[in-house]
C-alpha positions in Angstrom: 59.1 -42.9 -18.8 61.6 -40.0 -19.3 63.4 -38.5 -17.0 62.7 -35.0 -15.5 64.6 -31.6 -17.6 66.5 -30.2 -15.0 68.0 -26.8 -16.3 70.7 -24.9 -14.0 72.0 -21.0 -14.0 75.9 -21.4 -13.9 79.0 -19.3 -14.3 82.1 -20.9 -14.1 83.9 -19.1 -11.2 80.6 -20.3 -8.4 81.1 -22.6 -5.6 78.0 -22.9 -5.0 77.0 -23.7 -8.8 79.9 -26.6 -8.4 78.6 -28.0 -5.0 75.1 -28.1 -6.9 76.3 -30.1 -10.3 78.2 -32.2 -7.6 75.0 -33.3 -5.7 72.9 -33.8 -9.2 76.0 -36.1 -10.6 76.0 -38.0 -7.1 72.5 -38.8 -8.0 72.9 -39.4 -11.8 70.2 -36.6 -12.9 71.6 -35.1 -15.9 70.9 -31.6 -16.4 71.4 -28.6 -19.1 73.7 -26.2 -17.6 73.0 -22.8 -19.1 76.3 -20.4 -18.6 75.4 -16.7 -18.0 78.8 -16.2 -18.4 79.3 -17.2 -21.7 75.8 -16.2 -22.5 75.0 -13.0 -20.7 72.0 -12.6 -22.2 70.2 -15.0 -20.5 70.4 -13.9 -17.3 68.0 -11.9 -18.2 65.7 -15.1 -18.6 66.7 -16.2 -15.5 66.0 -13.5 -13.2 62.4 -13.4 -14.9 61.9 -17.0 -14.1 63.7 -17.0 -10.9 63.3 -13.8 -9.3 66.8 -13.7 -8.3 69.9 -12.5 -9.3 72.5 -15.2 -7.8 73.1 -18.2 -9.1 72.9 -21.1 -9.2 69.0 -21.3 -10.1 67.9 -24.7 -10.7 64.7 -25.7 -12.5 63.2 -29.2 -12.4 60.6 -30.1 -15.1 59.8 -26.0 -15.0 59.5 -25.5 -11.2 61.7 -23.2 -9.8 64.0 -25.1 -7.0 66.2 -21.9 -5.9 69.9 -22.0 -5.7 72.4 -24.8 -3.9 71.0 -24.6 -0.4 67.3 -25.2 -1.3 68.6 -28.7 -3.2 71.0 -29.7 -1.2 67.4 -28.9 1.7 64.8 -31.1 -0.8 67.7 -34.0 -1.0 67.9 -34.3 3.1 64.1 -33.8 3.2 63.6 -36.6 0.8 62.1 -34.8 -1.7 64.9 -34.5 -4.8 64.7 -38.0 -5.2 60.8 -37.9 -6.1 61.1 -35.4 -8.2 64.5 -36.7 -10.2 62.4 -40.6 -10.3 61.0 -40.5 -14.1 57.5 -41.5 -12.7 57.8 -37.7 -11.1 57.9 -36.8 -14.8 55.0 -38.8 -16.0 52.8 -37.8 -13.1 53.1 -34.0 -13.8 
């Protein structure tokens, strides 16, 4: 079993981009952290696979999660740790 691909919009300067990265290192997910600072290209990419502008945007095996507030919402809820569990992965 693998574990999920969790990809994140970033830029350096975000609070709420840190407070994300901190709940996803509590939890031991690793996760790609695409820059859109240091690539501006790809914000671009984001806002088409998003539909938003703000960052962070986090993606977990391809479904759109939303910024900080909707995972630090699906961790209280329960619901982070089912999808971060590899058997989330396999079941997809």
């Amino acid at each position: 079993m693998t574990a999920p691909l969790i990809e994140m919009y970033t830029t350096s300067w975000c609070p709420y981009c840190t407070r994300a990265k901190r709940l996803l290192d509590h939890k031991g997910a690793g996760y790609t952290e695409i820059s859109i600072e240091e690539h501006p290209e790809l914000r671009t990419e984001m806002i088409r696979r998003s539909g938003r502008r703000t960052v962070p945007q986090i993606f977990i095996d391809g479904q759109h999660i939303g910024g900080s507030d909707e995972l630090a919402a699906l961790d209280e809820a329960g619901g982070l740790d089912r999808l971060l569990s590899p058997a989330a992965a396999v079941a997809q």
